[in-house]
N, C-alpha and C positions, 0 to 999 in steps of 0.2 A: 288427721295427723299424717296420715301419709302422702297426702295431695300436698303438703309442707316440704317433706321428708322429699320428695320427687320433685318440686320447686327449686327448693336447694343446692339438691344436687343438678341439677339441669346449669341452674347459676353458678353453681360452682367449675363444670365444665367450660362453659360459654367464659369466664373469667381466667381459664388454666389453657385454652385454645388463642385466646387475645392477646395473654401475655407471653404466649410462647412465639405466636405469630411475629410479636412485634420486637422481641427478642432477636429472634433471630436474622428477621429482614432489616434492623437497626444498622446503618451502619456503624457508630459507636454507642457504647452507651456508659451509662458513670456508675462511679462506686465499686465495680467488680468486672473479673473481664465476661466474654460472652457465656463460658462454657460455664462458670460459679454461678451466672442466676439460670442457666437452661437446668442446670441439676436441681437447684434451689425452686424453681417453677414445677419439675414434674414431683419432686420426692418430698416437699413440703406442701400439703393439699391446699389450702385457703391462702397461711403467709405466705409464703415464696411468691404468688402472682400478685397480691397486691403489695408484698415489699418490692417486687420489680417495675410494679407499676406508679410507685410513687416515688421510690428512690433509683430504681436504675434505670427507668427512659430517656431518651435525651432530651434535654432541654426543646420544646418547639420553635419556631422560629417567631413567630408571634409572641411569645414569653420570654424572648431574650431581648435585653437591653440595648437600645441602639446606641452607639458612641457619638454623642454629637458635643460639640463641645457647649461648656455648661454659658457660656455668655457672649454675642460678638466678639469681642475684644481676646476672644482666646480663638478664634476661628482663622488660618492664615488666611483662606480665601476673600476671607471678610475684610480683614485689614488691606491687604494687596488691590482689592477693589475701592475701598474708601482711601488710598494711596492713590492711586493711578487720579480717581476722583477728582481730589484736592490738588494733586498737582499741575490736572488739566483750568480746574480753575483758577489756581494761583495764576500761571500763561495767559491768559482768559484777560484777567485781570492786569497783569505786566501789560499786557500789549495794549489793552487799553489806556494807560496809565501814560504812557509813549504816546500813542497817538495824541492825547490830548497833549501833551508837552511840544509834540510838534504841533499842533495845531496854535499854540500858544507863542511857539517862538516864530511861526512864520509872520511876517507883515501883510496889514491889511492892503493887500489890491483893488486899487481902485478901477 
């Protein structure tokens, strides 16, 4: 029971050192400003670190939502590219369309 009872608390240190650590070297963190969970971590023994650790860390970056837009057609880059596109091959096209008309209206030389 005591090998528990000293497990425990060992965890419970190692748990109240991590979230204080990360506390305080955070540069922001949510829900409350820095100094409500550093009191909230040392004078609250178990909740305070793991209320800080689940609700006041910051979001990682890895767990944050990338903004991308949800379809082509909402992307400007995208359109501005299939723009530029279409209107190289429309030209593409005209000038072929020309050439053949001249080719058409010129007489056969013999």
């Amino acid at each position: 029971m005591v090998r528990l009872f000293i497990f425990l608390a060992a965890a419970a240190l190692v748990l109240l050192i991590l979230a204080l650590i990360s506390a305080l070297s955070a540069e922001r963190v949510r829900n409350a400003p820095r100094a409500v969970w550093t009191l909230a971590i040392l004078l609250i023994p178990l909740a305070g670190p793991t209320a800080y650790l689940l609700w006041g860390r910051p979001i990682s970056r890895s767990r944050r939502p990338i903004r991308r837009p949800s379809s082509p057609d909402d992307d400007p880059d995208f359109l501005r590219s299939m723009d530029s596109k279409q209107s190289r091959r429309d030209r593409e096209l005209l000038d072929e369309w020309e050439r053949d008309l001249r080719q058409d209206d010129e007489p056969d030389r013999p």
